[in-house]
C-alpha positions, 0 to 999 in steps of 0.5 A, a space after each residue: 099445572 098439577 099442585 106438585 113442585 120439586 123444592 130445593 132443600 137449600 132454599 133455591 128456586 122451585 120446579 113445577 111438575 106438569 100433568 103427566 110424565 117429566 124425566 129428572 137427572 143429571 142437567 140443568 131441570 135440577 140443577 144436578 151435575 154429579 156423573 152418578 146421576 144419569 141424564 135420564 134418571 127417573 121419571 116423576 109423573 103426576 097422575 090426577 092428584 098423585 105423584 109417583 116415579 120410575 127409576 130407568 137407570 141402571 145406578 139405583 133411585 132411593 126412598 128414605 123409610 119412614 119408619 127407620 130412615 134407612 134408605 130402601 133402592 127402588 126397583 128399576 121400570 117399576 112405579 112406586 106412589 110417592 106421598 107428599 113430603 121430602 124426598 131426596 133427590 140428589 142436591 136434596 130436593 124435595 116433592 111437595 104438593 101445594 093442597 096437602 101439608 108438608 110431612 117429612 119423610 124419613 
């Protein structure tokens, strides 16, 4: 296994990411009913000890700005390095990688 979960921010049960590439949106992975989300949203692949994400979907992914929260879209068939921490995703998941602390996005 990679180290990288997704954990719901409400305390539900954990997912982990394997080695290479895993398509999230809309189904029963996350748990994701909202018909914004397509059913092939994004996909998350973890590279060694990295972690990044692609949008392929035409209705936008967002990142949360650390410096002051506003939420930046990210391009579409473009990879984008996610560092450990929270990320919301839809039902507020969070990415979190079982070596490295916990930091909180904003």
């Amino acid at each position: 296994m990679s180290g990288f979960q997704l954990v719901p921010a409400d305390g539900g049960c954990p997912v982990t990411l394997p080695r290479g590439e895993t398509v999230i949106g809309r189904g029963p992975l996350l748990g994701i009913t909202d018909k914004r989300v397509s059913r092939k949203h994004a996909v998350l692949e973890v590279v060694g000890d990295q972690l990044r994400i692609k949008p392929v979907h035409v209705n936008p992914c967002f990142l949360q700005s650390s410096e002051n929260g506003d939420l930046l879209p990210l391009e579409t068939h473009e990879w984008h390095s996610l560092n450990p921490g929270y990320y919301p995703i839809s039902k507020l998941w969070r990415e979190r990688a079982s070596s490295v602390a916990d930091t909180k996005i904003r």
